[in-house]
Structures are given as C-alpha cells and as structure tokens.
C-alpha positions in Angstrom: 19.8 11.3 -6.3 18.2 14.3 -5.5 20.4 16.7 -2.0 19.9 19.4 -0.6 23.5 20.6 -0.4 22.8 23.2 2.6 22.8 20.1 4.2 26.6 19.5 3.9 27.2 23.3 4.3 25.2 23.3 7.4 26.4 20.2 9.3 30.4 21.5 8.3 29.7 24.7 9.9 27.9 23.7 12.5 30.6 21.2 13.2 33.6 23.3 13.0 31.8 25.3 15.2 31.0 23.1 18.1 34.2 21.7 18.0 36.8 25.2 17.6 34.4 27.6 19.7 34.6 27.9 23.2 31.5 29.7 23.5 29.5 26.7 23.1 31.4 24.1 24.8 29.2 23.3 27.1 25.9 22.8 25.0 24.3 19.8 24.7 25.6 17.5 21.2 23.3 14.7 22.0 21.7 13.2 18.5 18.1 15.3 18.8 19.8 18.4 20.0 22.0 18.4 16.4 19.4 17.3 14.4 17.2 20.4 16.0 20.0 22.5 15.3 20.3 21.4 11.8 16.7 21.7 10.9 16.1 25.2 12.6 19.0 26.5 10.6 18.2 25.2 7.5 14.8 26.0 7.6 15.9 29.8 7.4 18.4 28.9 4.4 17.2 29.1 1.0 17.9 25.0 -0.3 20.3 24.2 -3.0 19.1 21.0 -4.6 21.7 19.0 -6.7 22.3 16.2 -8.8 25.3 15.3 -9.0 28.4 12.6 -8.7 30.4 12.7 -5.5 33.7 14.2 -6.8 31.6 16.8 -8.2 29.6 17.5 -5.0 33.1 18.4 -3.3 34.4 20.3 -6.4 31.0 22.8 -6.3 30.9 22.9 -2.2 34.0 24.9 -1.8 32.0 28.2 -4.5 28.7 27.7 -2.7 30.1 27.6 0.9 32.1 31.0 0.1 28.8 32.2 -1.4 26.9 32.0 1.6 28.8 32.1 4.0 27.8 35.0 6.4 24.1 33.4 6.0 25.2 30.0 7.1 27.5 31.6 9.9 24.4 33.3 10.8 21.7 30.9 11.0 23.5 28.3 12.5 24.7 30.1 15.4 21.1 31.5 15.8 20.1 28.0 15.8 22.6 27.2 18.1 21.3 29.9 20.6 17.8 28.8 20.1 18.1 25.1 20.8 20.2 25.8 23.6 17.6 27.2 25.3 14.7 25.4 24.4 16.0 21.5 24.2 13.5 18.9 23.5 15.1 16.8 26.1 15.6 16.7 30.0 
C-alpha cells in the first residue's frame, strides 16, 4: 500500500493542536471543516509517499515529523485560519 505519510503528520498536528490550544477553541471540528483543514494544509506540504509495514511507519514518523516540523506547524495553522473564516458550511 501506497501513503502519503503527511497525512499522519498533518492530522497529529492538527490534532494536538485543536485539542491543547486555546486560541482555537471555539472553531468549528465538524467532519467537512477537518477534512478542509487537512487538505488546505497538505496541499502546501511537499508529500512523502511510503511503503511500508505498520511498526515501521511509527519507527520513521518520529525523524520525519522532527524534520518538518516548523512547515507542518505552519501550514496547518494557516489552514486553520483559513477555514475558519471561509467554512463550507452554515
């Protein structure tokens, strides 16, 4: 199986994020909101496609996220922003 391993990088970010920072509290977590988040932020991350088992997924996860970490922390917060202000919902 083919991943895009941003994917997990994203999401944990993104997740750690909603849940530990007060400054976004009160923005909207529904499904579509997320998955707009996700998507806006990883379309401005360069993709890191692996093949791999699980227990070596987790093992390579912990070098990639220190890697890019000031991009992710970037993007996703920009994404954050963004979506916040332009939901695709009521």
């Amino acid at each position: 199986m083919v991943v895009n391993y941003m994917e997990e990088i994203v999401k944990n970010y993104l997740n750690q994020t909603l849940k530990n920072d007060p400054t976004y509290a009160s923005i909207c977590t529904c499904d579509q909101c997320i998955d707009d988040i996700m998507a806006k932020a990883l379309n401005n991350i360069k993709p890191y496609y692996i093949t791999t088992k699980t227990g070596e997924v987790y093992a390579e996860y912990s070098s990639l996220a220190n890697q890019n970490h000031a991009e992710v922390i970037a993007e996703v917060i920009k994404a954050i922003e963004f979506v916040s202000n332009h939901k695709n919902h009521e």
